[in-house]
C-alpha positions as CSV (number, residue, x, y, z in Angstrom):
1,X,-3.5,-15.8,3.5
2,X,-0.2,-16.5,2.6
3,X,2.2,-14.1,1.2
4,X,3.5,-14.9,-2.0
5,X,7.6,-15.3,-2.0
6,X,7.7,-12.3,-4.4
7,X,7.4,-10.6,-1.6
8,X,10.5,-11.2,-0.2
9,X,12.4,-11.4,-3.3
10,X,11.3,-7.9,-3.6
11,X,12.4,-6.3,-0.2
12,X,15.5,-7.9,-0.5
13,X,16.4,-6.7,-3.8
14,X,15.9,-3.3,-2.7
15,X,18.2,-3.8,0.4
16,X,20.3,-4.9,-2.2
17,X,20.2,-1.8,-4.6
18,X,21.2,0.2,-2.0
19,X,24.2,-2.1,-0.8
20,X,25.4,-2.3,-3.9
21,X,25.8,2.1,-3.8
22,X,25.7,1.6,-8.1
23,X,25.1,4.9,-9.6
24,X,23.0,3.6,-12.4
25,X,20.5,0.9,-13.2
26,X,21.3,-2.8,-12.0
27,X,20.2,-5.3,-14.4
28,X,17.5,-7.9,-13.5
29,X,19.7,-10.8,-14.3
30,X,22.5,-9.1,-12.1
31,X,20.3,-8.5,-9.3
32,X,19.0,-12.3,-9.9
33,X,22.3,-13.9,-9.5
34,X,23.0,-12.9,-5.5
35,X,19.9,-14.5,-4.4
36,X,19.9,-17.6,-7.2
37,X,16.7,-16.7,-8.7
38,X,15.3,-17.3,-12.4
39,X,16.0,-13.2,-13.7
40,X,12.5,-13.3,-15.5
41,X,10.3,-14.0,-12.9
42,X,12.5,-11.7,-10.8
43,X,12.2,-9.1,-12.8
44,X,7.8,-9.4,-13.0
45,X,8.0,-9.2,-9.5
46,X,10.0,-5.8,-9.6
47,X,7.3,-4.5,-11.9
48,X,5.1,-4.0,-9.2
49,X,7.7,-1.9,-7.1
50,X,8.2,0.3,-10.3
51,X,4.4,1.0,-10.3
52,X,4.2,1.9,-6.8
53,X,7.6,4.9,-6.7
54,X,9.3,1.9,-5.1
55,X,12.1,1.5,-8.2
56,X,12.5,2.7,-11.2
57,X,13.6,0.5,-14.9
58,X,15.2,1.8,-17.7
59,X,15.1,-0.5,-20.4
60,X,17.5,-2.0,-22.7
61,X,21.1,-3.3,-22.8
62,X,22.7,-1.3,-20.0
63,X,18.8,-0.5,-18.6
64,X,17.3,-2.5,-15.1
65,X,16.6,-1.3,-11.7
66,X,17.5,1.5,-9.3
67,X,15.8,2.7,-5.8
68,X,13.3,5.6,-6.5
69,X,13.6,6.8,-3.1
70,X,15.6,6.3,0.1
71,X,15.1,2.7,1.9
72,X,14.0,4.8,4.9
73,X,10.7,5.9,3.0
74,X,9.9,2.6,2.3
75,X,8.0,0.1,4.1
76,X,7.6,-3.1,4.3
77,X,3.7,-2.4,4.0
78,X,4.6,-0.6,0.7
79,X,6.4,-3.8,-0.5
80,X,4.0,-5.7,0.3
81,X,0.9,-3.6,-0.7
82,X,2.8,-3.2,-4.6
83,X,3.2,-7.4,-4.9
84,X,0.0,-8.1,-3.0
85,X,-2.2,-5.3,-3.8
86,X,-4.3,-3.8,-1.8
87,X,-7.1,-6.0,-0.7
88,X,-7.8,-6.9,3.0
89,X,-6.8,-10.8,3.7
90,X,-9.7,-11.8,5.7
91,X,-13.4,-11.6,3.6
92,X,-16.5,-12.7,5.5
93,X,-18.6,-14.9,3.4
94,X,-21.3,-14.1,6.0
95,X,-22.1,-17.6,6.7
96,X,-24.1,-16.7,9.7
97,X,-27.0,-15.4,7.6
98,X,-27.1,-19.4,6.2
99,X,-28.5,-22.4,8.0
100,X,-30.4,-22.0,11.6
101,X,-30.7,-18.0,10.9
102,X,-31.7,-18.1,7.1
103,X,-35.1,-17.1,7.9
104,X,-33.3,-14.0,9.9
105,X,-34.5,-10.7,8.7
106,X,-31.1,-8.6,6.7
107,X,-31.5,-6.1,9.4
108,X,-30.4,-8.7,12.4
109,X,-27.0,-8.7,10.2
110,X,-26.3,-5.1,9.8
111,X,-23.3,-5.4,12.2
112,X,-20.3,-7.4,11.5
113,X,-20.3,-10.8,13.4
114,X,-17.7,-11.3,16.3
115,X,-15.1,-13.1,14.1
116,X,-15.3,-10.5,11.3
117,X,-14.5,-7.8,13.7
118,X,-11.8,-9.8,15.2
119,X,-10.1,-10.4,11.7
120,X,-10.5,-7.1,10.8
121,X,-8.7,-5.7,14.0
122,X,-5.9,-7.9,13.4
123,X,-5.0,-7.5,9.9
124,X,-5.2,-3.3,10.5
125,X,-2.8,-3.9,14.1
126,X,-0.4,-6.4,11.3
127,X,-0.6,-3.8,8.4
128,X,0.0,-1.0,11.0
129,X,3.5,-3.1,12.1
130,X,4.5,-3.3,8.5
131,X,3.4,0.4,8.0
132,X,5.7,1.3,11.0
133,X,8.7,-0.8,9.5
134,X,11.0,0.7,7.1
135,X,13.9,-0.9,4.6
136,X,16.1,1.1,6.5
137,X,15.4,-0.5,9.8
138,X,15.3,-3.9,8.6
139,X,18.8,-3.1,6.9
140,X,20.3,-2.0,9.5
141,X,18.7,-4.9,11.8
142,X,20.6,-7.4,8.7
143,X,24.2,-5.5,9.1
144,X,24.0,-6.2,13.2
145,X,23.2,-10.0,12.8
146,X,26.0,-10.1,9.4
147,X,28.9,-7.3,10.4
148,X,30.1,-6.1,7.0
149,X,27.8,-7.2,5.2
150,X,27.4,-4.2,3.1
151,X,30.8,-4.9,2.0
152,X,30.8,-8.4,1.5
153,X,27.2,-7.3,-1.2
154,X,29.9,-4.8,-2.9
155,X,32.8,-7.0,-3.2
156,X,30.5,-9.7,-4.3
157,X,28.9,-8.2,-6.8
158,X,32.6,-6.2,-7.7
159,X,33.7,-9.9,-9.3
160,X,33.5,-10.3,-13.1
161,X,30.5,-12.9,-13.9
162,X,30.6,-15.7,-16.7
């Protein structure tokens, strides 16, 4: 499985929302313009958060994005569940019932093989980690590795654009 880059666009654009401490909506193309990303596919990737209580749009000239809720009731499961969806990574194709054990009876597959098991139990240990993992943390784990860096996102974004 790999996880698609909205993903991380997403997360970081609410660590960014919250940085920025705006009291209304922050335009797509605004939000777009820290990171160097095209503002249209950013902003179908921010759909998704609005869906799932993540953010919420208002739309037209002065509409775009805010935070729905605190960064510390988010989690990195929740980001990724909204861009992803919901569906597990791993999906047996139950090969074992093909081949040398084809003429098997159904009943000698009624328990998940070894390997399904295995995948199983590591995807819900890896969704549990993201589960336990909220934007707070992870913003406060960014402002120890970058010292001001909340300020640095204000002041930034404070400039007048072209």
């Amino acid at each position: 499985m790999k996880i698609s880059e909205g993903v991380e666009w997403a997360a970081h654009c609410c660590l960014l929302l919250d940085w920025m401490g705006e009291d209304g909506p922050v335009s797509t193309a605004r939000l777009a313009a820290g990171y160097g990303l095209p503002a249209a596919y950013l902003n179908k990737q921010l759909q998704p958060l609005v869906k799932a209580g993540i953010l919420t749009s208002t739309a037209g000239k002065k509409g775009g994005f805010r935070l729905a809720r605190p960064l510390g009731e988010v989690t990195l499961m929740d980001v990724l569940a909204a861009i992803e969806g919901p569906a597990e990574a791993f999906q047996c194709a139950e090969i074992r019932q093909n081949g040398v054990w084809a003429d098997l009876p159904a009943s000698a597959f009624r328990a998940p093989c070894a390997i399904d098991a295995a995948m199983r139990g590591a995807e819900l240990e890896w969704r549990r980690a993201l589960a336990a993992r909220t934007l707070a943390s992870i913003q406060s784990d960014a402002e120890l590795q970058a010292p001001g860096l909340r300020t640095q996102v204000r002041e930034w974004y404070a400039r007048p654009r072209q």
